[in-house]
N, C-alpha and C positions, 0 to 999 in steps of 0.2 A: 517761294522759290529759294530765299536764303538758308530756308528751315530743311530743305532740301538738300543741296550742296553740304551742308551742316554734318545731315545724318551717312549722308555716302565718304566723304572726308574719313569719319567716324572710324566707319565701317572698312576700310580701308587699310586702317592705322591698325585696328584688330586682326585685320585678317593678315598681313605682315609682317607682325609682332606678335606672335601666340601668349595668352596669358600663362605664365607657373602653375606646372602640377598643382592642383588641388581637388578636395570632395567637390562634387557638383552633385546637388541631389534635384532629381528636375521631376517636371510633372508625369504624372501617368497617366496615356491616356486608355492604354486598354489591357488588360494581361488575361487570356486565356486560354486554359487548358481543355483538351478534349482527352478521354480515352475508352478506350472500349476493353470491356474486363472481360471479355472469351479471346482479344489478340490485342496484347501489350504491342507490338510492330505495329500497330495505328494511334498509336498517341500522337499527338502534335501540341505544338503549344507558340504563342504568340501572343508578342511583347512591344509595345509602341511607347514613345514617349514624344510627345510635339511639344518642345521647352524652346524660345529663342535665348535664352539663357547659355545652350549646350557651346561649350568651345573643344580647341582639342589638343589644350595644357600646353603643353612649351611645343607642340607641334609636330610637321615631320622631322626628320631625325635626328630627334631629340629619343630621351629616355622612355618618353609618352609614346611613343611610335609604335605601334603592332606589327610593325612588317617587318622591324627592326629585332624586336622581342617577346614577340607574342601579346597574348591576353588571358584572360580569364573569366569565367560567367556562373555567377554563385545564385542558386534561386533557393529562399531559404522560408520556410514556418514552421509552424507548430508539426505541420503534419511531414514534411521534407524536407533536408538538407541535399545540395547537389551542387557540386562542382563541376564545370567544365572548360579542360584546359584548348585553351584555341591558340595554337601554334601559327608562327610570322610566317611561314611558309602560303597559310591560307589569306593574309592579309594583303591588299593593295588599296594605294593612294584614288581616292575618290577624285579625281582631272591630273592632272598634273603635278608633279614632285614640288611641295615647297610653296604652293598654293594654300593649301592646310582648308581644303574642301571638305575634309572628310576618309573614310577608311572604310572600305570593302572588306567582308568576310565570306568565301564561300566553301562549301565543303558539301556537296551535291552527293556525294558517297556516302558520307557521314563516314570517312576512314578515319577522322581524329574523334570522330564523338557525335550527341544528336541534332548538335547547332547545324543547320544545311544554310543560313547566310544571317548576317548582319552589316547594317550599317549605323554608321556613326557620322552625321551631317554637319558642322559646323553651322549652329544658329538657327538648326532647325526640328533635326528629330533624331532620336535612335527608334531603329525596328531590329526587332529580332524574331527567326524562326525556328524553329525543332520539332525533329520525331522520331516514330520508333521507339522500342522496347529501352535503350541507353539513356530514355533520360530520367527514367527510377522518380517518377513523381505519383503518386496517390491519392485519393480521395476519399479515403473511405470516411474524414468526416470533413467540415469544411476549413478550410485553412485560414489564417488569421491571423496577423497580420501575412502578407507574401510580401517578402524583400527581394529587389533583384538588383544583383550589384557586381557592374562591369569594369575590371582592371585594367587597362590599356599599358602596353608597355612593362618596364622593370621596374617604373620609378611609384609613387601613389596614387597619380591619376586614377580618379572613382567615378562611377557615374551610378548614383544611387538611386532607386523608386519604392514605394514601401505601396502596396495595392491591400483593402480593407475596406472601405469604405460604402461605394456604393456595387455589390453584388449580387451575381447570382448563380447558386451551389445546388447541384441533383447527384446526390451519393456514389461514385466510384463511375460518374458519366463526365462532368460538365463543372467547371468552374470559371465565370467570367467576371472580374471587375475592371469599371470603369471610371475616368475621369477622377483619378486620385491627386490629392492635393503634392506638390513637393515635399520631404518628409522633413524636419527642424535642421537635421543631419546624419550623414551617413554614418551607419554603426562602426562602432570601436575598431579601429584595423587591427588582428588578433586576439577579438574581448577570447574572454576564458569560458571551456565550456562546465557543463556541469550534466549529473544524469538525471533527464528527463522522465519522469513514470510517469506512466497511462494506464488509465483503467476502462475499460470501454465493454460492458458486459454483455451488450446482444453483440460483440465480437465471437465469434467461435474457430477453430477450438479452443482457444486460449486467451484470454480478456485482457492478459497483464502482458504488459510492454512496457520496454524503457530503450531511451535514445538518449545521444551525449550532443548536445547543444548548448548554445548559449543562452542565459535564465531568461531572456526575454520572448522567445519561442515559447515557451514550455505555459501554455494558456490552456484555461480548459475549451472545449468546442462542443457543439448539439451530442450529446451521445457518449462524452468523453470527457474525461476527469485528468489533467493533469497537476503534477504538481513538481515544484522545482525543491529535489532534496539537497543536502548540504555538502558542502565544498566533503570530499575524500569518500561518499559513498560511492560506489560503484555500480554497474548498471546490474554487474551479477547477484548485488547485494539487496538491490533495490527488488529485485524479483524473487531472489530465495527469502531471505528475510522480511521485505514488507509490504509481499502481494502490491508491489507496484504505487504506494501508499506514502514510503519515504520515513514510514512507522517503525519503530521495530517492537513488536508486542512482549518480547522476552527480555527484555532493558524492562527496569524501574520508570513507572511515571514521574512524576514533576511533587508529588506526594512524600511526606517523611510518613514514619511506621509507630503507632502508639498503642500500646495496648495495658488493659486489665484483666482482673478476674474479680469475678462478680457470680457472686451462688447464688441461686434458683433450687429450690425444691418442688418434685414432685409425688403423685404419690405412684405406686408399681404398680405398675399393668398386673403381674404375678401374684403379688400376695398386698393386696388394699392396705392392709394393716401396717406397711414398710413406708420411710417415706426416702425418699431419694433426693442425694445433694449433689447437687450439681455443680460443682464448682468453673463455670463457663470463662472462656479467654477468649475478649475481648479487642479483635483488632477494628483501628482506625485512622482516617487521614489527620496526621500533626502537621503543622510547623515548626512546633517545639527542635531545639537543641538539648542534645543529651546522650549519656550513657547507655548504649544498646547492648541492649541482653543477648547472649549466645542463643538460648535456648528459645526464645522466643521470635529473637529478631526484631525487637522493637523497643521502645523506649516508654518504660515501664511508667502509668502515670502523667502523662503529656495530655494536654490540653487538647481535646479535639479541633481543628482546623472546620471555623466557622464559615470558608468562603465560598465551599461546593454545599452546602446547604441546601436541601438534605439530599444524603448518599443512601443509593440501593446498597440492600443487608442480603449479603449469603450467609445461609448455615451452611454448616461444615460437618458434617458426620466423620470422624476418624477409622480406623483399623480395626480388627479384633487384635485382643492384647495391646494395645498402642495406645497412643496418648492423644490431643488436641494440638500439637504441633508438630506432627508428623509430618507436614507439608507445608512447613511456611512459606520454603520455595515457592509457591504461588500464591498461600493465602498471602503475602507480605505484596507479591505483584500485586495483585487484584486492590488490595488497602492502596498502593501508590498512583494505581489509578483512578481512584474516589469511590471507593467502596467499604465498606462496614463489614466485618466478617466476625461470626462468631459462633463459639468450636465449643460443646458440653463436652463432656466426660461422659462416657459409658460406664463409668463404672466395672472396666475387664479390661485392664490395663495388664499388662503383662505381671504385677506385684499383688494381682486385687485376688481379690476368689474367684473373680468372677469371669476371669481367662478363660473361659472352658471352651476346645475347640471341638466338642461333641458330647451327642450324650443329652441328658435333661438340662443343665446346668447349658448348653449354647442353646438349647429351644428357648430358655427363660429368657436370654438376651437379647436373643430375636425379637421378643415380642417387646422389652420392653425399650427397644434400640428408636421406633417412631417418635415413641411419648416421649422420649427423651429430649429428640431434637422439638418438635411443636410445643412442648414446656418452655424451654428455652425462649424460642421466638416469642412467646406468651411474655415473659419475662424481659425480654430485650424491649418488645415494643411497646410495653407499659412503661421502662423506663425514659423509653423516648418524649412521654406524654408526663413524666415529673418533673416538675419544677428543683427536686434536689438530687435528680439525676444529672452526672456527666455528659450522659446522651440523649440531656433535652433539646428536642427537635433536630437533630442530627441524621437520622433516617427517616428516607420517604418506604413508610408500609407497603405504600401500592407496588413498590418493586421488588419484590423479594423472590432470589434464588434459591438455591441448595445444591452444596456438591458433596462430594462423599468418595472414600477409597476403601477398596477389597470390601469388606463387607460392610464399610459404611458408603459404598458402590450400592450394593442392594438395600442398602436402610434407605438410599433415594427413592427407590421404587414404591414402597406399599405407605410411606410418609407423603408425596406430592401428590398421593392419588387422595388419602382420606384429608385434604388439606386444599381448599382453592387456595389460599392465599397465594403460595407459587407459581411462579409465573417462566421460570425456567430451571434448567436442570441437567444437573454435569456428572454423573458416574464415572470415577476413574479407577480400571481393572476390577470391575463390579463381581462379588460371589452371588451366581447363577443359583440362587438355592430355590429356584421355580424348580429346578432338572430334578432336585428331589424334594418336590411338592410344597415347599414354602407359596407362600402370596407374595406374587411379584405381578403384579398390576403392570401392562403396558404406558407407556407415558402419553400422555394428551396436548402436554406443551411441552415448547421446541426443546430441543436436548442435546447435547454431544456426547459422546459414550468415547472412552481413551481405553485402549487395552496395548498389552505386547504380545507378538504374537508367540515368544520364549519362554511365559511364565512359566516356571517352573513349580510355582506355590499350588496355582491355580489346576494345572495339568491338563491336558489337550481337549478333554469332556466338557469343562468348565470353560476353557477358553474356547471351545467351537459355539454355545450354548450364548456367548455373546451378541453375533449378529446374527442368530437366528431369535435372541429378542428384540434388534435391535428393526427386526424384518417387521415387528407387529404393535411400536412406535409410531406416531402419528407425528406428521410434517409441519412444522419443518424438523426435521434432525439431522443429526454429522456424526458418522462412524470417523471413526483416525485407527488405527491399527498403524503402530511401531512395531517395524519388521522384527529389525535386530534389537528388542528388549526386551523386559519382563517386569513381573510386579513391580520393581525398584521404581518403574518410570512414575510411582505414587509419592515418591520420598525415599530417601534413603539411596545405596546404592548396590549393583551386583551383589548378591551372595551364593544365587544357587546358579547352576546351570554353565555351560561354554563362556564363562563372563569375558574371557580373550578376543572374544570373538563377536559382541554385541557392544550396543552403546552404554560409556561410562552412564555413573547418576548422572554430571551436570550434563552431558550432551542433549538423555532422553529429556531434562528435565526442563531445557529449555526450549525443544519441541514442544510440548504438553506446554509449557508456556504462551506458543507461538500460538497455538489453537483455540485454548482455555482465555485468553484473554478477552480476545475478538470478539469470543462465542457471547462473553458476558457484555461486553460493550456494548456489542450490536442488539442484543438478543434482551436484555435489563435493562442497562442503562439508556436505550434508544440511541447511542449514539451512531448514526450508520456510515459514519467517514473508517469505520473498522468492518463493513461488511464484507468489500474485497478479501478479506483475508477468507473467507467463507466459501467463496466459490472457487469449484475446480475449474481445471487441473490445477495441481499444485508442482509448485518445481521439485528438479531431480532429487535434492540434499540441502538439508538443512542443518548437517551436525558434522562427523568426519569427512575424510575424505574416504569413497571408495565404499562407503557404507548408502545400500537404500534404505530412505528413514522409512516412508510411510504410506501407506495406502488409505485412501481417503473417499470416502461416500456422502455423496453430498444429496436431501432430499427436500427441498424448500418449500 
C-alpha cells in the first residue's frame, strides 16, 4: 500500500509540474502505410507509439503548447521527405486547461494538410492519422530507416520514433513496421542536407533520381542504389554529370600520368621485304611527381604505380596524317582511371610519305593499319612477361580493349574481328570505308561508336553510313551521336564548318569523356558501379547552355 501512495504522490508532482522542453524519443509501436497506385486519394497512413515515458514539456501554455503555436509532423527515409504543418487553430487541450492530459488534433477536411487527427497523451501514447493524395509518400522500394518526428509548440519539444526493424514491404501497396525499439536520439534539429542519387534500373522511364536529404536517408534499398555525394554537388549535377552515381567520369581519376616510347618492329603487310618501326607511346598509372610534358600530358619516365596490379591495356589507333597523341584528352582519362594505353605510329603522319589520303599509297595504309596495332599488342604484352621490362606484370592480357579515331575509327573494325584477344571496342568518328568496299567486319563484342553529327571532314555519306553499321553490331553496343559537333569531338578543336554554332573542343571533349569512360569501366575493367552511366535516357545537357548534346542508343 505504501509503494502505492508512493507512485500516485509521484504522479501527481509530474502531472502539475510539466517537465522542460526536451527530445523524447519513445517507442514505436506501429507505422503504416497503405496506398493504392491507380488513386493516390486513398493513401492512409498510421502512426502509434505506447511510451509511458511521453510528457508534454513545460506543458499547457507554455512554449510546448500547440494550441498556442501550432505543431509540425515530419515523416522522413530514404524513400520520402514530408512535412506537415499542423496549425493551433486545429489543436485542443485533452480534459481540461492546465491539467496537461494531453492535446487533441483534428482536421476532418484535411483543409490544413493529410493529418485528419492526432493525439499526444501524457504517459501514455501518441497516435497519429493521414490520407489522401497530400501526403506525397511512396513505395516504390522499401523504406529504411522511417523517422517520424513531432514538433509541439515554438519552442524544441520533439517526440521522436525511428520504425525499421521488424517489417513488412509489397512494392508501391503496403509498408507496416512494428514494435520499434526507442531510437539513441532524435536527429539533429536542422542537420544539413546533401543530394541524394538513386539508381533504380527496372525504374522506367528514367532509372536516375536525386533527392536533397540528410546523409543518413540516403541508404541503398531492394532494387535501388543509393549514394550520398559530396557537400556542393547539386542534384542537377548529380543527374547530368553522373548518371546519379556522384562519379563524374570527365574529371581525372585518383591516378597520375606516366608514359614512354618504346619501338616495336614489324614486318608490312605490303612489301615483306620492309620492316616497320614503330615507335609506340606508352601511357600508364604513376604515383611518380614530376615534370609533365605538353605534348604528351604525362610524365615522361615515372615508375608505374604497382597498387592496381594488373591494369586492362587499350590500343589506340590514331588519325590519318596524325600522330599517337592526338587524344590524350581521354587516353590521359582512361590511364587516371587504371588503365594502360598504348598508341603505334602508323607511320602517315602528316611529315611521313605516307600521308596519303587516296590513291594506292592510302590502300597500302589501310592494309597495313591492323598489323600495326596487333604488332604492338604482341610487343607490349611480352613486355609485360620481362623481367627487364617496365611493364612487368603491369597488365592483365585477359582485358584488352581498343579504340581508335577517323580512320583509326575503322582500323577498330577488321583489327578486333581477325584478333580474339579483344574484348571491347570504341571507334571514335570512325571512316566508313565499308561504303566504298574496304573490310569492315561488324563487331562481336560490346562497343560504343562516338560521332558528330556536323562533321564536316567526314561529310553527310560517311556520316549517315555510321549507324547504319552500327545497326549490324552485335549487343551489347552504344551509339552517342553529338548533335552540335564534328570530327574535332576526336581531339583537337573546331576548324571546319558553323564552329559559332556547335560545341567548343573542351565541351565535346568532355562528353566523349563522359561516355568513353564508363564504357571501359564497365565494359573491361568489370567495374559495374560505372554501368548507370550506360543506360538511357540520358539528361538534357551536358556541355553549354542551350546547346542539345546528344542522342544516344543504347543495345545491351
Amino acid at each position: 500500500m505504501k509503494r502505492r501512495i508512493c507512485m500516485s504522490v509521484l504522479w501527481s508532482v509530474v502531472s502539475a509540474h510539466p517537465l522542460l522542453a526536451v527530445d523524447q524519443p519513445a517507442v514505436g509501436k506501429q507505422f503504416l502505410l497503405k496506398l493504392k497506385a491507380t488513386d493516390p486519394t486513398k493513401a492512409t497512413l498510421t502512426v502509434l507509439s505506447k511510451d509511458p515515458t511521453i510528457t508534454l514539456g513545460a506543458g499547457n501554455g507554455s512554449t510546448d503548447d500547440p494550441t498556442i503555436a501550432g505543431a509540425s509532423l515530419r515523416i522522413a527515409s530514404n524513400e520520402f521527405i514530408q512535412t506537415y504543418t499542423l496549425p493551433a487553430t486545429n489543436w485542443k487541450y485533452a480534459g481540461k486547461a492546465g491539467k496537461n492530459k494531453g492535446y487533441v488534433y483534428t482536421d476532418k477536411s484535411l483543409a490544413a494538410g493529410p493529418v485528419s487527427s492526432l493525439q499526444v497523451t501524457a504517459g501514455k501514447q501518441i497516435k497519429i492519422a493521414g490520407k489522401g493524395a497530400q501526403l506525397g509518400l511512396g513505395l516504390l522500394f522499401q523504406p529504411s530507416p522511417v523517422d517520424v518526428i513531432l514538433q509541439l509548440g515554438s519552442s524544441s519539444q520533439r517526440y521522436c520514433m525511428s520504425f525499421g526493424g521488424k517489417t513488412k514491404y509489397k512494392a508501391n501497396t503496403q509498408y507496416n513496421a512494428t514494435n520499434a525499439q526507442a531510437p539513441a536520439a532524435c536527429p539533429a534539429d536542422g542537420e544539413p542536407s546533401i543530394s541524394c542519387a538513386e539508381f533504380s534500373p527496372a525504374v522506367q522511364p528514367d532509372p536516375h533520381t536525386c533527392t536533397t536529404a540528410p546523409a543518413r536517408y540516403c541508404q541503398n534499398s531492394s532494387g535501388s542504389t543509393q549514394t550520398a555525394c559530396p557537400s556542393g554537388m547539386t542534384c542537377e549535377d548529380v543527374i547530368n554529370l553522373t548518371a546519379s552515381t556522384c562519379m563524374d567520369p570527365s574529371e581525372m581519376g585518383s591516378y597520375g600520368v606516366g608514359y614512354r616510347i618504346v619501338t616495336f618492329t614489324t614486318q608490312s603487310v605490303v612489301d615483306p621485304t620492309q620492316t616497320r618501326i614503330l615507335d609506340t607511346v606508352i601511357w600508364y598509372p604513376t604515383s611518380d611527381a614530376g615534370q609533365n610534358d605538353p605534348t604528351y600530358q604525362g610524365i615522361l619516365n615515372a615508375a608505374v604505380d604497382q597498387t592496381g596490379e594488373p591494369y586492362p591495356l587499350i590500343m589506340y589507333s590514331h588519325g590519318m596524317c596524325s600522330y599517337p597523341p592526338d587524344a590524350t584528352f581521354l587516353l590521359t582519362a582512361l590511364v587516371s582511371r587504371g588503365f594502360v594505353v598504348a598508341a603505334p605510329p602508323h607511320n602517315d603522319q602528316a611529315s611521313d610519305p605516307g600521308c596519303q589520303t587516296s590513291g594506292t599509297g592510302f590502300v597500302n595504309i589501310t592494309q597495313e593499319r591492323p598489323n600495326d596495332i596487333m604488332a604492338a599488342l604482341n610487343g607490349v604484352l611480352g613486355a609485360n612477361q620481362s623481367d627487364a621490362s617496365f611493364l612487368k606484370g603491369a597488365i592483365d592480357g585477359t582485358r584488352v580493349g581498343m579504340l581508335g579515331a577517323s580512320l583509326g575509327g575503322w582500323t577498330c573494325y577488321p583489327t578486333v574481328a581477325a584478333d580474339a584477344r579483344f574484348k571491347a571496342v570504341l571507334p571514335m568518328v570512325p571512316v566508313m570505308l565499308g561504303t566504298y568496299g574496304f573490310d569492315t567486319p561488324a563487331f562481336t563484342i560490346p562497343s560504343l561508336t562516338i560521332y558528330g553529327e556536323q562533321d564536316q571532314v567526314l561529310g553527310p555519306t560517311l556520316v549517315a553510313a555510321i549507324p547504319t553499321m552500327f545497326a549490324t553490331c552485335h549487343s551489347p553496343k552504344y551509339l552517342l551521336e553529338l548533335v552540335n559537333a564534328g570530327h574535332y569531338l576526336a581531339g583537337g578543336d573546331c576548324q571546319l564548318g558553323p564552329c559559332a554554332s556547335l560545341l567548343t573542343g573542351d565541351e565535346a571533349h568532355n562528353v566523349v569523356r563522359r561516355w568513353a569512360v564508363p564504357f571501359f569501366m564497365a565494359q573491361l575493367a568489370g567495374d559495374q558501379s560505372y554501368a548507370p552511366f550506360l543506360v538511357p535516357p540520358v539528361p538534357s545537357a551536358f556541355t553549354a547552355p542551350n546547346l542539345e548534346a546528344v542522342v544516344y542508343t543504347a543495345k545491351p
